[in-house]
PDBQT receptor file of N, H, CA, C and O in Angstrom, charges set to zero:
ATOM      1  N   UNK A   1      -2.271  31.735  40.461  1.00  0.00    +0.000 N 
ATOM      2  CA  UNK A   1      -0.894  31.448  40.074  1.00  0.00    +0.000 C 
ATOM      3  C   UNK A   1      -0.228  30.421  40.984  1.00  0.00    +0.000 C 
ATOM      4  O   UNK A   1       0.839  29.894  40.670  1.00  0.00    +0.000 OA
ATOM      5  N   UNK A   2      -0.915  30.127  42.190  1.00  0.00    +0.000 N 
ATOM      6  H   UNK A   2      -1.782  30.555  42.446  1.00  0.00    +0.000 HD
ATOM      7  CA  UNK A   2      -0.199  29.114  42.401  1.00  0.00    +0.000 C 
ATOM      8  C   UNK A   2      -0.795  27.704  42.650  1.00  0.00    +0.000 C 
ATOM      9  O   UNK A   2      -0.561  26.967  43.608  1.00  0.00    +0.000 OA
ATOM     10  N   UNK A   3      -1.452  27.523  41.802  1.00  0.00    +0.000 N 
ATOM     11  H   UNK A   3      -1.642  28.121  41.024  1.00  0.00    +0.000 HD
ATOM     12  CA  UNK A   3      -1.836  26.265  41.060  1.00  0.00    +0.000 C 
ATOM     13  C   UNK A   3      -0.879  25.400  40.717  1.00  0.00    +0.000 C 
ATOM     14  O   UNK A   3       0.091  26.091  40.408  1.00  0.00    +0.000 OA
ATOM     15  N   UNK A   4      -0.618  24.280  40.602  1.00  0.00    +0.000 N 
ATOM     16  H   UNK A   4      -1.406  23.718  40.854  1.00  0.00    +0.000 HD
ATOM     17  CA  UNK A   4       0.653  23.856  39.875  1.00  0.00    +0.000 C 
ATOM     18  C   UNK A   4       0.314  22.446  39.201  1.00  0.00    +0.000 C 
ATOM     19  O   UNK A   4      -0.053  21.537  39.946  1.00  0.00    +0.000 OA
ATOM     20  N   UNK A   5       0.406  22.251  38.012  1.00  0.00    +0.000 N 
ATOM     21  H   UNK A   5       0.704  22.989  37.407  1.00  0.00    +0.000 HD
ATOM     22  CA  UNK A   5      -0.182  20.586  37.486  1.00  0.00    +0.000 C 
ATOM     23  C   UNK A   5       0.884  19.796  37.393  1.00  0.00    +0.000 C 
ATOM     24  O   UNK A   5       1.583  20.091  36.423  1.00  0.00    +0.000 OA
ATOM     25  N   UNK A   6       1.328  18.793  38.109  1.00  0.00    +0.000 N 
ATOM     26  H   UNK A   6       0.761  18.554  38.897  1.00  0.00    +0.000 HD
ATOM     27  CA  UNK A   6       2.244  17.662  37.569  1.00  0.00    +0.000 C 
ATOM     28  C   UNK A   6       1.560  16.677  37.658  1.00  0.00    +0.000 C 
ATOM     29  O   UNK A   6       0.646  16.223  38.346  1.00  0.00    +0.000 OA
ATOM     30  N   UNK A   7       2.705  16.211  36.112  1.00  0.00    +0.000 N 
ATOM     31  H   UNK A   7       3.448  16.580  35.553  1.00  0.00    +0.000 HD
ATOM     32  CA  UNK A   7       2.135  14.640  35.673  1.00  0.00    +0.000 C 
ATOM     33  C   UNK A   7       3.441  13.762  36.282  1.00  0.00    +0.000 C 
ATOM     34  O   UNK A   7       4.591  14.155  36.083  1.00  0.00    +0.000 OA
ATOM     35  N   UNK A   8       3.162  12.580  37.017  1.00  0.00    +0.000 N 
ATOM     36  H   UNK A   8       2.228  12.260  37.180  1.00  0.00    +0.000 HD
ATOM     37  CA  UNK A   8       4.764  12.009  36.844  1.00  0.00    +0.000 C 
ATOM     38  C   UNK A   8       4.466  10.777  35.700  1.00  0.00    +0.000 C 
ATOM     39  O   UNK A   8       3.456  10.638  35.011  1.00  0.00    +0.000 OA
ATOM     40  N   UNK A   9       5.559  10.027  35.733  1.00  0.00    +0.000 N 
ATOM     41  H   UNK A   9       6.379  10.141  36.293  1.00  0.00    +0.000 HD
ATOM     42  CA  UNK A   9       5.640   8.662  35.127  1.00  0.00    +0.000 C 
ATOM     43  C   UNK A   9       7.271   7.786  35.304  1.00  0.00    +0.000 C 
ATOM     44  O   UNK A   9       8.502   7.793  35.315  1.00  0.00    +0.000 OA
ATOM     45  N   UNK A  10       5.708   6.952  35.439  1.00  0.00    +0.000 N 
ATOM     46  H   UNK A  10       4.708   6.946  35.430  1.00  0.00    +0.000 HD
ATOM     47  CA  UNK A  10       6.481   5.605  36.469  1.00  0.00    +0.000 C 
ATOM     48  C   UNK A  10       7.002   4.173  35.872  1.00  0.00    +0.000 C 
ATOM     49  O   UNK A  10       6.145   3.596  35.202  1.00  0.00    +0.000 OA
ATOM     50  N   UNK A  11       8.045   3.614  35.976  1.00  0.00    +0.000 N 
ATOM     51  H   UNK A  11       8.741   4.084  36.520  1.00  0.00    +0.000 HD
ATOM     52  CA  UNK A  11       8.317   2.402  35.590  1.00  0.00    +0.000 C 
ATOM     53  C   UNK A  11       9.047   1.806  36.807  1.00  0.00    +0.000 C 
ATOM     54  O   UNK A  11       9.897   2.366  37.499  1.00  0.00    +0.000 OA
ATOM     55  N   UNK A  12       8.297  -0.071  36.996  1.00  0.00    +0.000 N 
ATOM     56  H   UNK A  12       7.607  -0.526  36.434  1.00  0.00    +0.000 HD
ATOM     57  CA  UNK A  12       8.562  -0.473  38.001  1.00  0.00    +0.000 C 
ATOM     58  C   UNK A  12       8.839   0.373  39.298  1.00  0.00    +0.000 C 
ATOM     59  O   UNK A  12       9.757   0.288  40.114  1.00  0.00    +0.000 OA
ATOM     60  N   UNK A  13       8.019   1.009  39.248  1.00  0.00    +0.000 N 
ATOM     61  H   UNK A  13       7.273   1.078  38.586  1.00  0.00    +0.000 HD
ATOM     62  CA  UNK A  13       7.260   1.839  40.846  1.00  0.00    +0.000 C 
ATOM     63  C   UNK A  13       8.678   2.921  41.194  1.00  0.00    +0.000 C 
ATOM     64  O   UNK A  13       9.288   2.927  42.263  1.00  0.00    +0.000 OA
ATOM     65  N   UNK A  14       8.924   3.624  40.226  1.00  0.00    +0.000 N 
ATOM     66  H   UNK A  14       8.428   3.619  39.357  1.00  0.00    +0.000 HD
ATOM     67  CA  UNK A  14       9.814   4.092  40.452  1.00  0.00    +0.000 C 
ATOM     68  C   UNK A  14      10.233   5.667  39.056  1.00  0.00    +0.000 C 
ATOM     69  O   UNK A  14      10.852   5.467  38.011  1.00  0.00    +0.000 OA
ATOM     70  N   UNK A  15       9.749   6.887  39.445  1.00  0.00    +0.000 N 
ATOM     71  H   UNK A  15       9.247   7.050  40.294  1.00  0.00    +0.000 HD
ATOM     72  CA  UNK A  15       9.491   8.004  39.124  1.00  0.00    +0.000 C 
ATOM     73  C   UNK A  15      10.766   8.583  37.865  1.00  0.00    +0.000 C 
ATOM     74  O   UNK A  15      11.771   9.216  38.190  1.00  0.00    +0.000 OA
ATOM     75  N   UNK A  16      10.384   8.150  36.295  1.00  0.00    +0.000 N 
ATOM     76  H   UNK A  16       9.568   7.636  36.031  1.00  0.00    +0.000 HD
ATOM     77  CA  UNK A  16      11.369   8.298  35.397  1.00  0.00    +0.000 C 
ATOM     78  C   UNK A  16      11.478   9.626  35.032  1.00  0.00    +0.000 C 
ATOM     79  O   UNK A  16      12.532  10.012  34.526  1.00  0.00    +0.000 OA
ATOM     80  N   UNK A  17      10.302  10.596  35.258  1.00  0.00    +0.000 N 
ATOM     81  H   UNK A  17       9.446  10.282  35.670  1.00  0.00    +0.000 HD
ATOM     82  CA  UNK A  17      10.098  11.613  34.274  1.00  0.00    +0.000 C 
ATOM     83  C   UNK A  17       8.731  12.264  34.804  1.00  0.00    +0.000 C 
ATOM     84  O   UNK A  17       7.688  11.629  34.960  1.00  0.00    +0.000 OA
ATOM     85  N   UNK A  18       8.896  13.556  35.041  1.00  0.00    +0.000 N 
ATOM     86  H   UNK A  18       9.743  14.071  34.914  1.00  0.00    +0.000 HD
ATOM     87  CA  UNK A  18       7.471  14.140  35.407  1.00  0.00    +0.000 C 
ATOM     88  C   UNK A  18       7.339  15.741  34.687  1.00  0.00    +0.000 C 
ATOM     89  O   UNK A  18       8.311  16.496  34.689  1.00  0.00    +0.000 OA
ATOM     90  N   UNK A  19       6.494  15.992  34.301  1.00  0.00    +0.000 N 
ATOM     91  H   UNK A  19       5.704  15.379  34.299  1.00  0.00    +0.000 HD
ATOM     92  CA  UNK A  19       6.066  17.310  33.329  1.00  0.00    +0.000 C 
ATOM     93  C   UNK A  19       5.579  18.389  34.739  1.00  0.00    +0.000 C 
ATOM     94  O   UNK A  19       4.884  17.909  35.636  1.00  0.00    +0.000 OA
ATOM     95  N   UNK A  20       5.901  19.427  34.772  1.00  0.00    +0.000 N 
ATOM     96  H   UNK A  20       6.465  19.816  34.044  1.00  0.00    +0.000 HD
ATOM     97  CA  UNK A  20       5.865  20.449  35.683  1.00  0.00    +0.000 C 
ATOM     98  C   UNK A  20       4.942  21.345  35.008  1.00  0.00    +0.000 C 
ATOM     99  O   UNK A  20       5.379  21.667  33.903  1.00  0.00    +0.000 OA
ATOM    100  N   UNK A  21       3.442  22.029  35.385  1.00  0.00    +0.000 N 
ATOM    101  H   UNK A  21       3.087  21.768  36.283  1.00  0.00    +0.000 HD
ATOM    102  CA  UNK A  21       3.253  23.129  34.563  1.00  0.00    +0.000 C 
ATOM    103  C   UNK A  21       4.149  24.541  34.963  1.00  0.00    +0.000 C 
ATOM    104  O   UNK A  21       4.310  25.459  34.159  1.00  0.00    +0.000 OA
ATOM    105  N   UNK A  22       4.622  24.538  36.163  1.00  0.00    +0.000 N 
ATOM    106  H   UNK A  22       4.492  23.792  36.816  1.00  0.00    +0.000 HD
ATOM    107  CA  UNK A  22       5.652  25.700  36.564  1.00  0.00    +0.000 C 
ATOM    108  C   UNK A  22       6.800  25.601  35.693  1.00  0.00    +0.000 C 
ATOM    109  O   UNK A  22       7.143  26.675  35.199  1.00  0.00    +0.000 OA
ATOM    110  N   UNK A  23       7.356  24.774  35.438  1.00  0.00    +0.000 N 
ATOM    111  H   UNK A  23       7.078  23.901  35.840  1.00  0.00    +0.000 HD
ATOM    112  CA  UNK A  23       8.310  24.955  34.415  1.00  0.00    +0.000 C 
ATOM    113  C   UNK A  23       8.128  24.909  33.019  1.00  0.00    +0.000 C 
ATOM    114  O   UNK A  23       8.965  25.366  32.240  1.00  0.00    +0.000 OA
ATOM    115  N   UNK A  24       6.959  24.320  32.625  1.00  0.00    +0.000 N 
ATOM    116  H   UNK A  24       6.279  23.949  33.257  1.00  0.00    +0.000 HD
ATOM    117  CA  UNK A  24       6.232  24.252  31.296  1.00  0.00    +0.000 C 
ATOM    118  C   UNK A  24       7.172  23.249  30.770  1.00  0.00    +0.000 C 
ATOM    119  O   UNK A  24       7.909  23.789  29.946  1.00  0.00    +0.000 OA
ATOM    120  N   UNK A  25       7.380  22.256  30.893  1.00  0.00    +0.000 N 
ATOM    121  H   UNK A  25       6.781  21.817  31.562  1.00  0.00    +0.000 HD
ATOM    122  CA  UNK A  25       8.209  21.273  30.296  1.00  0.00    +0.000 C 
ATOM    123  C   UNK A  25       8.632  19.600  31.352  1.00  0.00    +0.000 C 
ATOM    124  O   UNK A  25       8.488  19.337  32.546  1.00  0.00    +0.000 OA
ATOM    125  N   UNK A  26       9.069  18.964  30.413  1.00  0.00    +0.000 N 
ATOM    126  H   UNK A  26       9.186  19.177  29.443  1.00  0.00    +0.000 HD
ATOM    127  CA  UNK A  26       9.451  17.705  31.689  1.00  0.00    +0.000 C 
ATOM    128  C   UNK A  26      10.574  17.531  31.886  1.00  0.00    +0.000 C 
ATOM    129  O   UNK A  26      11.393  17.910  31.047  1.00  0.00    +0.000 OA
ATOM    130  N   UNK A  27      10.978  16.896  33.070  1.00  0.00    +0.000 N 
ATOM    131  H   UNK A  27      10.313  16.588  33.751  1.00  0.00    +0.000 HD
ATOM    132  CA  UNK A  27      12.362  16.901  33.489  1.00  0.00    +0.000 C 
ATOM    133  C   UNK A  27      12.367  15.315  33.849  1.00  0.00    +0.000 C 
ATOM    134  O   UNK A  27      11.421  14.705  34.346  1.00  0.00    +0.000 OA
ATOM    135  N   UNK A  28      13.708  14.747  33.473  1.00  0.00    +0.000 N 
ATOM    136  H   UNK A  28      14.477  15.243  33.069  1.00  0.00    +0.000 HD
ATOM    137  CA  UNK A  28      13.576  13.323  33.736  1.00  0.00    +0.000 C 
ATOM    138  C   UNK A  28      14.592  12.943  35.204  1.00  0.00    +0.000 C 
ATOM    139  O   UNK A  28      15.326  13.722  35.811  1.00  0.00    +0.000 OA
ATOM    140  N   UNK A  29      14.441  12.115  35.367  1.00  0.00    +0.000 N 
ATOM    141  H   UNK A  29      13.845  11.482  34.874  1.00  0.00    +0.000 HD
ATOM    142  CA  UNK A  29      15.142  11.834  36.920  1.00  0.00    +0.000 C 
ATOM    143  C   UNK A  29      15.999  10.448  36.695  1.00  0.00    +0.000 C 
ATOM    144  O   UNK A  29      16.908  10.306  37.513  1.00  0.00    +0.000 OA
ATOM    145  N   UNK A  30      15.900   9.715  36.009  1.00  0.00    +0.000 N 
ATOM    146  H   UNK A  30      15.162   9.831  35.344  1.00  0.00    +0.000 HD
ATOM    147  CA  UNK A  30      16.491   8.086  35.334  1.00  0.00    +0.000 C 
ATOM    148  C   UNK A  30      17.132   8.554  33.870  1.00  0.00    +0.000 C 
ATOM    149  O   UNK A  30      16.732   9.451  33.128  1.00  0.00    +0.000 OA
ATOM    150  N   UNK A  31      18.227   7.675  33.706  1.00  0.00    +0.000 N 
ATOM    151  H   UNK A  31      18.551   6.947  34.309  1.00  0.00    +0.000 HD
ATOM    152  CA  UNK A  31      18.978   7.800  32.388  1.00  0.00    +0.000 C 
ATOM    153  C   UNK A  31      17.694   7.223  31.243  1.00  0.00    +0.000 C 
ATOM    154  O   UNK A  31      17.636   7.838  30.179  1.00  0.00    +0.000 OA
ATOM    155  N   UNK A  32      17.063   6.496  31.381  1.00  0.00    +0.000 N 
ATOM    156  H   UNK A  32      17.110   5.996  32.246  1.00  0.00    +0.000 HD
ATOM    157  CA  UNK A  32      15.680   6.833  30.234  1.00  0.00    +0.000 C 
ATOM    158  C   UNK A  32      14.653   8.119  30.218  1.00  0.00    +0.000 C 
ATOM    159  O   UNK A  32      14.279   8.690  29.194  1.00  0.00    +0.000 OA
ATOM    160  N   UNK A  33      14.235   8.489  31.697  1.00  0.00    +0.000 N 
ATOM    161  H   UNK A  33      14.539   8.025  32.529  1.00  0.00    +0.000 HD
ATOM    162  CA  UNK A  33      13.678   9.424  31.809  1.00  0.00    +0.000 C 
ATOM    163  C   UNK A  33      13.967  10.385  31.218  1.00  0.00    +0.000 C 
ATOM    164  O   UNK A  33      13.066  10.995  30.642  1.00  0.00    +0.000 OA
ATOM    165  N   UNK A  34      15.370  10.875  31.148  1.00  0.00    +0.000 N 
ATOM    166  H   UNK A  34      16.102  10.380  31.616  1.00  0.00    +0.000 HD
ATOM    167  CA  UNK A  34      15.496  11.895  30.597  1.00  0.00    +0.000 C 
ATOM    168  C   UNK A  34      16.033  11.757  29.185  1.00  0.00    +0.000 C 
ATOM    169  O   UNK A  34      16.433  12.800  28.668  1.00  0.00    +0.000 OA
ATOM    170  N   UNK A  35      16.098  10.785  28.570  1.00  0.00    +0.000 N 
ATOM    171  H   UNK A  35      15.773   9.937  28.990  1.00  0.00    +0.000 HD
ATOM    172  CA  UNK A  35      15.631  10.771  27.162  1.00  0.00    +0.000 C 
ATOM    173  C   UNK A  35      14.052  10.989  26.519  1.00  0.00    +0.000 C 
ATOM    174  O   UNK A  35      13.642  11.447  25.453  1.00  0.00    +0.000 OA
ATOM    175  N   UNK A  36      13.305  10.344  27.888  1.00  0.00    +0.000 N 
ATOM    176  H   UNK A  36      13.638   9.972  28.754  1.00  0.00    +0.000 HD
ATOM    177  CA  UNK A  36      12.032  10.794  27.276  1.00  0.00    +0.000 C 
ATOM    178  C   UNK A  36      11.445  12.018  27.422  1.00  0.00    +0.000 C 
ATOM    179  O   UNK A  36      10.489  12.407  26.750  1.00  0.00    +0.000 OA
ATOM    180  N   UNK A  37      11.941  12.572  28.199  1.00  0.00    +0.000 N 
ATOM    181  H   UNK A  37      12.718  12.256  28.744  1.00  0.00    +0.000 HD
ATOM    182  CA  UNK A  37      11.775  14.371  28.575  1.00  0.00    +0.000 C 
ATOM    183  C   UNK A  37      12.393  14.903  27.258  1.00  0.00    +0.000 C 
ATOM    184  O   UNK A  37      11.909  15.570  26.343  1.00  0.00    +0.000 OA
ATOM    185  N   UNK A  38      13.570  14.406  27.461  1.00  0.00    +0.000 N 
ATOM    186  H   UNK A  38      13.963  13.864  28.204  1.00  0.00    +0.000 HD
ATOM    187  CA  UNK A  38      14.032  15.418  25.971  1.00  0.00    +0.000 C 
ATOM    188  C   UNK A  38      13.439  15.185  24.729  1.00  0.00    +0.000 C 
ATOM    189  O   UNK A  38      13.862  15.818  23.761  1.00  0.00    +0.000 OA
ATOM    190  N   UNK A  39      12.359  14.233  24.569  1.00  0.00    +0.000 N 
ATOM    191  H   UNK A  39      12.016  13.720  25.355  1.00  0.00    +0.000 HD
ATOM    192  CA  UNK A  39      11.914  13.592  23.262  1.00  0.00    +0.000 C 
ATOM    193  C   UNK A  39      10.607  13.987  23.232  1.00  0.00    +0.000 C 
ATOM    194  O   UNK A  39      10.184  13.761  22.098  1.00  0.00    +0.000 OA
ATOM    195  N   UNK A  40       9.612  14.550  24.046  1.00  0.00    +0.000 N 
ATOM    196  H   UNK A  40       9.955  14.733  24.967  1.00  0.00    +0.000 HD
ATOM    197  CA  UNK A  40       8.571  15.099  24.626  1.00  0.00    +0.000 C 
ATOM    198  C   UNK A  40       8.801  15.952  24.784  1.00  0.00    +0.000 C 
ATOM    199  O   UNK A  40       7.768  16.622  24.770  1.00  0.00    +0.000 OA
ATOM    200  N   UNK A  41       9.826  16.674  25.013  1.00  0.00    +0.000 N 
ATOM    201  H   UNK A  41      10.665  16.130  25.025  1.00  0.00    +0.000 HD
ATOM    202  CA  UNK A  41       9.789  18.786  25.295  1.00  0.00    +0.000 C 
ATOM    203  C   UNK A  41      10.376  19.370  23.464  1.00  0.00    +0.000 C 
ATOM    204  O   UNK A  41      10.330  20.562  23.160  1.00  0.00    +0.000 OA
ATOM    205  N   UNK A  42      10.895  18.246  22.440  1.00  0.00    +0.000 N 
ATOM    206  H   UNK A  42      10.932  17.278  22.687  1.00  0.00    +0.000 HD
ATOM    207  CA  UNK A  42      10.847  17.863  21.718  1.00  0.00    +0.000 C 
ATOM    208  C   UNK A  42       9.430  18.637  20.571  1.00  0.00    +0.000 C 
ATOM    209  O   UNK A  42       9.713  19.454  19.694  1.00  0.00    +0.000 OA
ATOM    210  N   UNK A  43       8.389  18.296  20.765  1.00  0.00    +0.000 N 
ATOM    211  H   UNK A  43       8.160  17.633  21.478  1.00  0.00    +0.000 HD
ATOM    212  CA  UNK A  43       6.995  18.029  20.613  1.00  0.00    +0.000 C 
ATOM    213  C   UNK A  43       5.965  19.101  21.187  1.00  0.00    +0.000 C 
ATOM    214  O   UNK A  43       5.219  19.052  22.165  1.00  0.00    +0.000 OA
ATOM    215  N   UNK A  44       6.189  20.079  20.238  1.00  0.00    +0.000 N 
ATOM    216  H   UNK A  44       6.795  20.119  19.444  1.00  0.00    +0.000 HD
ATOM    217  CA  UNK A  44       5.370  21.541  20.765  1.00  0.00    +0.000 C 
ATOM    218  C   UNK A  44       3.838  21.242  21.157  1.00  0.00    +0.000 C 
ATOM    219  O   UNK A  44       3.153  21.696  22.074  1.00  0.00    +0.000 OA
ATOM    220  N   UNK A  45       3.580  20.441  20.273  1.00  0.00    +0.000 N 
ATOM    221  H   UNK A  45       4.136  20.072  19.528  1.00  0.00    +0.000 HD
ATOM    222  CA  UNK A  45       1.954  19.974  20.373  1.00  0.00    +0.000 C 
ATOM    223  C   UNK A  45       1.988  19.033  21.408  1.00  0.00    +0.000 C 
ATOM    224  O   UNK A  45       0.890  19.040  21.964  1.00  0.00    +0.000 OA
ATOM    225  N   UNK A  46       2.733  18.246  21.904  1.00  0.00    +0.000 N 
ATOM    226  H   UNK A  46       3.625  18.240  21.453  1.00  0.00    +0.000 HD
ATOM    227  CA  UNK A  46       2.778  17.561  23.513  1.00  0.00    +0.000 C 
ATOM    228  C   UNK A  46       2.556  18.787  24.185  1.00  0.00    +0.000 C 
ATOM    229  O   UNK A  46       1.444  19.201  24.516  1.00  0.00    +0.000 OA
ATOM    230  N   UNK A  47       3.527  19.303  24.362  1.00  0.00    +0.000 N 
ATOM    231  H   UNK A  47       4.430  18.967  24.093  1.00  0.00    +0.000 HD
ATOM    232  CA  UNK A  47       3.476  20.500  25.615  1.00  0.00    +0.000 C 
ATOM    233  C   UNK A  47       2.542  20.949  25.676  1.00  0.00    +0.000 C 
ATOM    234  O   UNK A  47       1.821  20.696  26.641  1.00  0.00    +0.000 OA
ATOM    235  N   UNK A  48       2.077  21.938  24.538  1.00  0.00    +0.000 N 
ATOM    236  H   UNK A  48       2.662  22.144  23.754  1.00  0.00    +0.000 HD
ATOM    237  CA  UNK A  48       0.765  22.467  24.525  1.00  0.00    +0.000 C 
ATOM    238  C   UNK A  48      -0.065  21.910  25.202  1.00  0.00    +0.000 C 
ATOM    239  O   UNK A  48      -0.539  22.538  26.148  1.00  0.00    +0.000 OA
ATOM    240  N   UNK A  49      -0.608  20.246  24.875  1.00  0.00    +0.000 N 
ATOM    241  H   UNK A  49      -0.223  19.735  24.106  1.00  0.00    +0.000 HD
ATOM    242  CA  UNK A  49      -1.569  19.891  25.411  1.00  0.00    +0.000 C 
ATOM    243  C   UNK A  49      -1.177  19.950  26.950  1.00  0.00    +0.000 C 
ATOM    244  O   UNK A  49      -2.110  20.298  27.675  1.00  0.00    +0.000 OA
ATOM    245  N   UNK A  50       0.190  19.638  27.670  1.00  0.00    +0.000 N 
ATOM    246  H   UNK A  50       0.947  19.355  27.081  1.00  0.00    +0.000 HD
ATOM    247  CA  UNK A  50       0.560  19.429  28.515  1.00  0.00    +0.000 C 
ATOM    248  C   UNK A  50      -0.186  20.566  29.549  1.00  0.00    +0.000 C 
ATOM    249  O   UNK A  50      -0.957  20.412  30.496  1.00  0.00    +0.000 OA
ATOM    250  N   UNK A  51       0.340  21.639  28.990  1.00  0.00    +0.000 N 
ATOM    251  H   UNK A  51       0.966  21.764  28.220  1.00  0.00    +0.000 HD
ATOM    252  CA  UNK A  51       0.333  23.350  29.263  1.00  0.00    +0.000 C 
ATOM    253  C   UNK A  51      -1.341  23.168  29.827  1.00  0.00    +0.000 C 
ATOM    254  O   UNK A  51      -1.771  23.326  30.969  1.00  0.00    +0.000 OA
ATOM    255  N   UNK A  52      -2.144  22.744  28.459  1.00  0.00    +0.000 N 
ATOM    256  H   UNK A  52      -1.795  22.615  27.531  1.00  0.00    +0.000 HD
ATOM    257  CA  UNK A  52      -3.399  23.123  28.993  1.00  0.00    +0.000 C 
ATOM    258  C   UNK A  52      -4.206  22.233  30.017  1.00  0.00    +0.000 C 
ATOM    259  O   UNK A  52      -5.318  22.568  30.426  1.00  0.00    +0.000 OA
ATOM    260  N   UNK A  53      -3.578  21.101  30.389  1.00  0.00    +0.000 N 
ATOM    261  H   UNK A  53      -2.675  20.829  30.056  1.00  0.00    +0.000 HD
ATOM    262  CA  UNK A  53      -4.245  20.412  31.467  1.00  0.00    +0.000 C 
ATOM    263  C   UNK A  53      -4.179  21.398  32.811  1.00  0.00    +0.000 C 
ATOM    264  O   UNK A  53      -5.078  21.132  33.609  1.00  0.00    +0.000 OA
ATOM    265  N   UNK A  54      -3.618  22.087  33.072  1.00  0.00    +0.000 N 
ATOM    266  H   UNK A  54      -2.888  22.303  32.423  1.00  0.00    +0.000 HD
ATOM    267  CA  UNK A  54      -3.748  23.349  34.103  1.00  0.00    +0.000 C 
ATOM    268  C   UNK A  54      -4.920  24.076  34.244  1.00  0.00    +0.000 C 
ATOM    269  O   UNK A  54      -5.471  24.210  35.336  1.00  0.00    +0.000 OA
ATOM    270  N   UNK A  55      -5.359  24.582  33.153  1.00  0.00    +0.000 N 
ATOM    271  H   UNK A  55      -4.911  24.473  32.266  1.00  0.00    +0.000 HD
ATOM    272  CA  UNK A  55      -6.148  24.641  32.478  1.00  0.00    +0.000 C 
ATOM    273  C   UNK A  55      -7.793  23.936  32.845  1.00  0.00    +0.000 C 
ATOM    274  O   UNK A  55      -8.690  24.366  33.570  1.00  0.00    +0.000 OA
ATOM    275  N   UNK A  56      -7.705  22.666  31.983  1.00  0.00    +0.000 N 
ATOM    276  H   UNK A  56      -6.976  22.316  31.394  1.00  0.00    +0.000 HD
ATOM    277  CA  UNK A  56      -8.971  21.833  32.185  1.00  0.00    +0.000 C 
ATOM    278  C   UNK A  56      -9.001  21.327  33.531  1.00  0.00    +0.000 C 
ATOM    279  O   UNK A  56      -9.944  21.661  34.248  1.00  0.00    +0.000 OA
ATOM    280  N   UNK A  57      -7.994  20.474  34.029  1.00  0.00    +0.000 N 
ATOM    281  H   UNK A  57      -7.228  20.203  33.446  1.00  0.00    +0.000 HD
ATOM    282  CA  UNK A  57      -8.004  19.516  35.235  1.00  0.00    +0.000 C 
ATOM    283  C   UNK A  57      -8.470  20.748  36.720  1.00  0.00    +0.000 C 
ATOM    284  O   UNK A  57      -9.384  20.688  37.542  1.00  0.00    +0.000 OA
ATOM    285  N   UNK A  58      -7.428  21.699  36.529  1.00  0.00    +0.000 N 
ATOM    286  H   UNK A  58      -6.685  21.747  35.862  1.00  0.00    +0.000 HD
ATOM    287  CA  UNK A  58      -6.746  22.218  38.074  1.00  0.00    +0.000 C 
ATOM    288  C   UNK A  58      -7.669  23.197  37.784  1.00  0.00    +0.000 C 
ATOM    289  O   UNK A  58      -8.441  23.046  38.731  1.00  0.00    +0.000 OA
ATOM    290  N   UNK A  59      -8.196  24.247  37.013  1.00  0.00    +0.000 N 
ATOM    291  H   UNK A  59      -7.570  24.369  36.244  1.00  0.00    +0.000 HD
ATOM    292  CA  UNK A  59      -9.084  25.536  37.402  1.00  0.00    +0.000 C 
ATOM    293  C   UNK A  59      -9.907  24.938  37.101  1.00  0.00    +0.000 C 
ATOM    294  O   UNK A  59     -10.891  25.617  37.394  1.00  0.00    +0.000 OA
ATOM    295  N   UNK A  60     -10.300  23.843  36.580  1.00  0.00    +0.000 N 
ATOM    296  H   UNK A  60      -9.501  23.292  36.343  1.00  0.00    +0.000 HD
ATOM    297  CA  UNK A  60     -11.713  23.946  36.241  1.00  0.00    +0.000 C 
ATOM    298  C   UNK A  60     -12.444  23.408  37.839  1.00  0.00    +0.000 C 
ATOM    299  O   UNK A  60     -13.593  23.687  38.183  1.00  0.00    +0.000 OA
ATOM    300  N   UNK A  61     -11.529  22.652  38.594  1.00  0.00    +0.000 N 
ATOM    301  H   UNK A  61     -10.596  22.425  38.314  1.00  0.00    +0.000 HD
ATOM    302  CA  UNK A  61     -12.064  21.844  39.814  1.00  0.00    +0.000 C 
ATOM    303  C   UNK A  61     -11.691  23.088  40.669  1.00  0.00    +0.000 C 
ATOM    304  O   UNK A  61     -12.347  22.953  41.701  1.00  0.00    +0.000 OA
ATOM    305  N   UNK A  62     -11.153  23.934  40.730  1.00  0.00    +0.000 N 
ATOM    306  H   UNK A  62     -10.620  24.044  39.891  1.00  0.00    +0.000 HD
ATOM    307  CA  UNK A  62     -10.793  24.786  41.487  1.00  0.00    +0.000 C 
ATOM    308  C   UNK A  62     -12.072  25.557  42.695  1.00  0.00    +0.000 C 
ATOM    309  O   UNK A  62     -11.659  25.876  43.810  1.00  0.00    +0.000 OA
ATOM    310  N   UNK A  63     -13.328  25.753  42.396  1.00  0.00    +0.000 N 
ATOM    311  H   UNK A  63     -13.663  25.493  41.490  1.00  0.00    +0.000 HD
ATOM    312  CA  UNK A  63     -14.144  25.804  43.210  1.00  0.00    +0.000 C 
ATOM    313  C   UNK A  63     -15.268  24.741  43.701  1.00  0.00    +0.000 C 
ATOM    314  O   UNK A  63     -16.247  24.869  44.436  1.00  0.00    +0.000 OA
ATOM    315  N   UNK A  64     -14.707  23.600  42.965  1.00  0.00    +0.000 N 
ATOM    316  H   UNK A  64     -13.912  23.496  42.368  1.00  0.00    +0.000 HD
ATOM    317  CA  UNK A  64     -15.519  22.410  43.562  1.00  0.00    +0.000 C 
ATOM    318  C   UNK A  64     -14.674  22.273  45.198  1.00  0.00    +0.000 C 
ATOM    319  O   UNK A  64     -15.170  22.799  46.195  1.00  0.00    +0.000 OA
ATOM    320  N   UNK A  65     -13.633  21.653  45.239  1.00  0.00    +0.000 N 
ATOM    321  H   UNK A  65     -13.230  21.226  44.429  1.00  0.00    +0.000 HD
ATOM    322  CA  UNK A  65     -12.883  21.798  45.818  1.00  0.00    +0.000 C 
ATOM    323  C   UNK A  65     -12.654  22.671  47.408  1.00  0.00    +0.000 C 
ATOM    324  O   UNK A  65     -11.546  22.697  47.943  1.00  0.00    +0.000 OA
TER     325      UNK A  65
């Protein structure tokens, strides 16, 4: 459980919007960012996939590691 997957995303080197798997959703940080958070949390089948990169990425490497 305390694993945690974030994605951020970046325009001109500078952090608009990042998806939290602890919060299960994205939160934006820039007046676009958080149009695109709200347009992406929006989108059950985004999340989902979002949700399950926790999942593939973070347990699956979890005893390589």
């Amino acid at each position: 459980n305390d694993i945690e997957y974030i994605r951020s995303t970046y325009y001109n080197m500078e952090e608009i919007a990042r998806f939290s798997s602890s919060l299960g959703k994205f939160v934006g940080y820039t007046e676009y960012g958080l149009k695109q958070a709200d347009y992406w949390n929006k989108d059950p089948s985004y999340l989902a996939a979002m949700k399950a990169q926790k999942e593939t990425v973070c347990k699956h490497n979890i005893d390589i590691w």
